[in-house]
C-alpha positions in Angstrom: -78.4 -129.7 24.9 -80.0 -126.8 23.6 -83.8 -127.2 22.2 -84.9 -125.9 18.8 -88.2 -125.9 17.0 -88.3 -126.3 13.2 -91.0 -125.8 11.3 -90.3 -126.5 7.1 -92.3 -126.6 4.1 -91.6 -127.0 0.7 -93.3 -125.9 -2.7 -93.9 -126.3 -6.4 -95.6 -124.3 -8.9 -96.5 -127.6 -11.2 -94.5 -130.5 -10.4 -91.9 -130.7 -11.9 -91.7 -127.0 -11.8 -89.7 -124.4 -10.1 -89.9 -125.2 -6.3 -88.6 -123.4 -3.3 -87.9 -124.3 0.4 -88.4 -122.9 3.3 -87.9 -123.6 7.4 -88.4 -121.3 10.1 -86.1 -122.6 13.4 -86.7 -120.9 16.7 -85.0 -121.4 20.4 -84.7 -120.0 23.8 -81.5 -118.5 23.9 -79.2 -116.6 26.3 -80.5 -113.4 25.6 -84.3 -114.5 25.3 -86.3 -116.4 22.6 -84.2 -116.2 19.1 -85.7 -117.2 15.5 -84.3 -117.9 12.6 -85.8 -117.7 9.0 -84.3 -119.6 6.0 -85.7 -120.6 2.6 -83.8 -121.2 -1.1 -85.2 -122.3 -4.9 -84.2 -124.0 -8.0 -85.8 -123.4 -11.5 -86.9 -127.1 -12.4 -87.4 -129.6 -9.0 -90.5 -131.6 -7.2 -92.3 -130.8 -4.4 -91.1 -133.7 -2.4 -87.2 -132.5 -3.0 -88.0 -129.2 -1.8 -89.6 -130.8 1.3 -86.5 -132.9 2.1 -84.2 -129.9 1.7 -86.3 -127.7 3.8 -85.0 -130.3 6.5 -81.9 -130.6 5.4 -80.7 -127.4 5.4 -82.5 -126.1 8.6 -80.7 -129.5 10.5 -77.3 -128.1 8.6 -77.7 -124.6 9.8 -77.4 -125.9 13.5 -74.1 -125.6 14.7 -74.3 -127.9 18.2 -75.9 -131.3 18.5 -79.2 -129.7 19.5 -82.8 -131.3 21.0 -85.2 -130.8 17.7 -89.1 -130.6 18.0 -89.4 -130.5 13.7 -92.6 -130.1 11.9 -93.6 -130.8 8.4 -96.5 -131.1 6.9 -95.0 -133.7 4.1 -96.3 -137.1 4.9 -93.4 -138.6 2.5 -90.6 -137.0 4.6 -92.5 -138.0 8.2 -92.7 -141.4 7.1 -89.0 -141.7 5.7 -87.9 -140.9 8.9 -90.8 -142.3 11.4 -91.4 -145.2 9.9 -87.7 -145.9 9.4 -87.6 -146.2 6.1 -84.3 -144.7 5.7 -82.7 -147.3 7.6 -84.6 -149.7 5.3 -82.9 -148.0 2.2 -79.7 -148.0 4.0 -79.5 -151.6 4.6 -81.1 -152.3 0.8 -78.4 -150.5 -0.7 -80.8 -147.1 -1.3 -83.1 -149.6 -3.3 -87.1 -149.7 -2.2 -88.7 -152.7 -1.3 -89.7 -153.5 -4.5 -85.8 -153.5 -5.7 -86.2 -150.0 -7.8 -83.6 -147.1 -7.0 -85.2 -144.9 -3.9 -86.1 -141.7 -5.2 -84.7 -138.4 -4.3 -81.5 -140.5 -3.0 -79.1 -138.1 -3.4 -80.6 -135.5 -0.9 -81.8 -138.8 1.3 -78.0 -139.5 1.8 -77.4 -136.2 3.4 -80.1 -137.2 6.1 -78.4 -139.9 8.1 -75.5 -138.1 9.3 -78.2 -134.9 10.5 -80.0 -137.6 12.4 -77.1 -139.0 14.4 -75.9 -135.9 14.9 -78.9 -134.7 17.0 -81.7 -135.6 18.5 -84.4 -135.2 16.6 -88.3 -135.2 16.8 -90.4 -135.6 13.7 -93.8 -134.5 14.2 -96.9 -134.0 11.0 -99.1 -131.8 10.9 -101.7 -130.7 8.3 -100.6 -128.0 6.1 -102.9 -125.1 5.3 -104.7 -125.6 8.6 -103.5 -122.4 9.9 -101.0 -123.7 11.6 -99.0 -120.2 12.3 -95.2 -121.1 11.3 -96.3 -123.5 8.5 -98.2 -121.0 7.0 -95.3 -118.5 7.4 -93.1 -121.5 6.1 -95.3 -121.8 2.8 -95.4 -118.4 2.3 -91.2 -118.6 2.2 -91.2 -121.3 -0.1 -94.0 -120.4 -2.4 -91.9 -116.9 -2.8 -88.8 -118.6 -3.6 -90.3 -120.9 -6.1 -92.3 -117.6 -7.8 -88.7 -116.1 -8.5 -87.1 -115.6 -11.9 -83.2 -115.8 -11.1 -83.7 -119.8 -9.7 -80.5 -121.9 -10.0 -81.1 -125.3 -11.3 -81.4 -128.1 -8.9 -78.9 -130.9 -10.4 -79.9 -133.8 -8.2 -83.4 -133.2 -10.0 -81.6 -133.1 -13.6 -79.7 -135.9 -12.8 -82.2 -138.3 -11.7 -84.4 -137.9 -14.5 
């Protein structure tokens, strides 16, 4: 299996605000090392949904089972998956320990499938430390949450 890196990051100018995503995926390929930049908005989301759809869509973009090294520098998304707390909302019927709905649930629902279909590494690391692709990640993201033609993000809208 092939071996990517993804680096994602997600932002929010005020929370809820508009947000935007970002994930920056690179790989030795075939014809030497090959990278891959990606990022997307909506007009009215959280930080923490644009964190989980950073991931999301840079898993979705892969098109083999691949061998993923992916950093984030959201604690909430390391942990979810980590920590297993996914599985733990699976099981509970996508309800948190403390029997209220799990938040963000209808991007968490796209994760399981992601996961199984590759194998994937979840590593955290501070953000804003200077971390080269993180910062290039934030710069994306903060970009795509500064534009004026944002679509609305309906899983945000709906849960509200």
């Amino acid at each position: 299996m092939k071996t990517v890196t993804i680096h994602t990051d997600g932002s929010c100018l005020g929370n809820p605000g508009p947000g935007g995503w970002a994930a920056v995926l690179a790989c030795e390929g075939a014809n030497g090392p090959a990278r891959r930049e990606m990022s997307g908005g909506f007009a009215r989301t959280t930080n923490n949904r644009m964190e989980i759809l950073a991931v999301l869509e840079a898993l979705g973009a892969l098109k083999e089972p691949c061998i993923v090294e992916l950093y984030t520098d959201s604690q909430y998304v390391a942990k979810a998956i980590k920590d297993r707390w996914i599985a733990g909302w699976l099981r509970n019927n996508w309800l948190t320990s403390a029997k209220k709905p799990v938040k963000n649930q209808d991007l968490w629902k796209r994760m399981p499938p992601l996961l199984s279909r590759h194998e994937v590494h979840f590593h955290w690391l501070k953000g804003h430390a200077g971390h080269e692709e993180n910062e290039r990640c934030d710069e994306l993201a903060r970009a795509q949450a500064s534009r004026k033609d944002l679509p609305e993000d309906a899983g945000f809208l709906e849960g509200m």
